[in-house]
C-alpha positions as CSV (number, residue, x, y, z in Angstrom):
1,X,0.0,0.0,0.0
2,X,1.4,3.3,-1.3
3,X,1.8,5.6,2.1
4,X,1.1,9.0,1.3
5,X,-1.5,11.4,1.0
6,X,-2.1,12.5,-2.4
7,X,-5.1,14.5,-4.3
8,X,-7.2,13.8,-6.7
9,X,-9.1,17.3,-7.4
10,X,-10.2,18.9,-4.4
11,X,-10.4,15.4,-2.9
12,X,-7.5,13.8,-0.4
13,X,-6.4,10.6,-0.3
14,X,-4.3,9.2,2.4
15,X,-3.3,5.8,0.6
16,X,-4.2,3.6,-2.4
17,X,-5.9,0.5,-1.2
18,X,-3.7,-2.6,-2.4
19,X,-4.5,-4.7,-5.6
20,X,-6.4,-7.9,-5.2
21,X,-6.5,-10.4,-8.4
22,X,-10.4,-10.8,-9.2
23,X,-12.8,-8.6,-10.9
24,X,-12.7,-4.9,-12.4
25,X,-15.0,-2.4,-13.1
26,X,-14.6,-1.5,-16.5
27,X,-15.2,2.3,-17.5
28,X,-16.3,2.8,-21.5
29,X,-15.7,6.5,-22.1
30,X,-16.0,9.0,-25.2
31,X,-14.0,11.8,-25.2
32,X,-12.2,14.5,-27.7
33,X,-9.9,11.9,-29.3
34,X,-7.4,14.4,-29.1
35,X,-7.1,14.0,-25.2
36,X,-6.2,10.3,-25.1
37,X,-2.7,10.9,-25.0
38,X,-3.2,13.3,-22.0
39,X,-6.0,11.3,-20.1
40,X,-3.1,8.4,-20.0
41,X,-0.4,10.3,-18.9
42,X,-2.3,11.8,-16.2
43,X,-3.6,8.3,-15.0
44,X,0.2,7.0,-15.2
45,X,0.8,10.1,-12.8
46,X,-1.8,7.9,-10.1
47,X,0.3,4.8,-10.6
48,X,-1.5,1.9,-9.7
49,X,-5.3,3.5,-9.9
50,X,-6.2,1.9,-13.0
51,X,-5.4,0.8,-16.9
52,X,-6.6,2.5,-19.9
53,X,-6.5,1.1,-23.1
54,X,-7.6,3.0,-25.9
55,X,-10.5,1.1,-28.4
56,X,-11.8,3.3,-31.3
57,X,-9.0,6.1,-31.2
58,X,-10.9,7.9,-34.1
59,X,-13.8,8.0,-32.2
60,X,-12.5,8.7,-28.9
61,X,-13.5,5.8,-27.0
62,X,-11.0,5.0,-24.3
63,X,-11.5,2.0,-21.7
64,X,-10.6,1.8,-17.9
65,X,-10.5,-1.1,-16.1
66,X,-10.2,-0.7,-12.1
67,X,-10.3,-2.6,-9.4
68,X,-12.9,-2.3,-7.3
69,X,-10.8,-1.4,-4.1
70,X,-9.6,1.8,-5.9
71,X,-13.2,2.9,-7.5
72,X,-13.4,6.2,-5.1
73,X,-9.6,7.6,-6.3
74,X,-10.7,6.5,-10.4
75,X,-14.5,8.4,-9.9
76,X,-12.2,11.9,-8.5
77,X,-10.0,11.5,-11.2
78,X,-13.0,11.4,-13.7
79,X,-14.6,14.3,-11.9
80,X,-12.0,16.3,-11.7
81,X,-10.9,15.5,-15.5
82,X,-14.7,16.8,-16.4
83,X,-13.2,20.5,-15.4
84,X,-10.5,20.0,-18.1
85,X,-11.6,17.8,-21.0
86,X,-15.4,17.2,-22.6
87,X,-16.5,14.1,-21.9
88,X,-19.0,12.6,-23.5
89,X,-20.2,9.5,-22.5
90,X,-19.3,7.1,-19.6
91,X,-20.4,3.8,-19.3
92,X,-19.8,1.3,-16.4
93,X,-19.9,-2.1,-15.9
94,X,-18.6,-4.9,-12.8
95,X,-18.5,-7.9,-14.4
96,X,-15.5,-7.6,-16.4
97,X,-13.3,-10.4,-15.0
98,X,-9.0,-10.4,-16.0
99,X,-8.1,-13.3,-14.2
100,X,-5.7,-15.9,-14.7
């Protein structure tokens, strides 16, 4: 567990709750196709909140997969991304599994 507090936003974070193998929540999100590129480098700056991969870049269409344990840092970072960057769409779903 990564000891330190940290913002997200306006929002503090003390520590980012350790990874557990098991389900994600995956995050399918349309935005200006010429953030991608800054949406990932931000997210690399949270190391270890989440991955984004990158599925229609023409289109803009960007997917997150999270685990559950760090949903509340990933939801602040989308918030506070909303100030910055038009997003268009978000959709969520919890039964996106990347086990072994």
């Amino acid at each position: 567990m990564v000891e330190r507090d940290f913002f997200v936003g306006k929002k503090r974070f003390s520590s980012i709750p350790e990874y557990k193998d098991g389900d994600t929540i995956t995050y399918l999100i349309t935005l200006d196709p010429k953030e991608i590129c800054y949406i990932q480098a931000l997210l690399e700056g949270y190391e270890g909140v989440g991955i984004m991969r990158t599925r229609d870049g023409d289109k803009g269409i960007v997917e997150f997969w999270i685990p559950p344990s760090r949903k509340d840092i990933f939801e602040a970072f989308i918030e506070s991304l909303k100030k910055e960057v038009t997003i268009y769409s978000i959709k969520i779903t919890e039964d996106h599994y990347l086990g072994p």
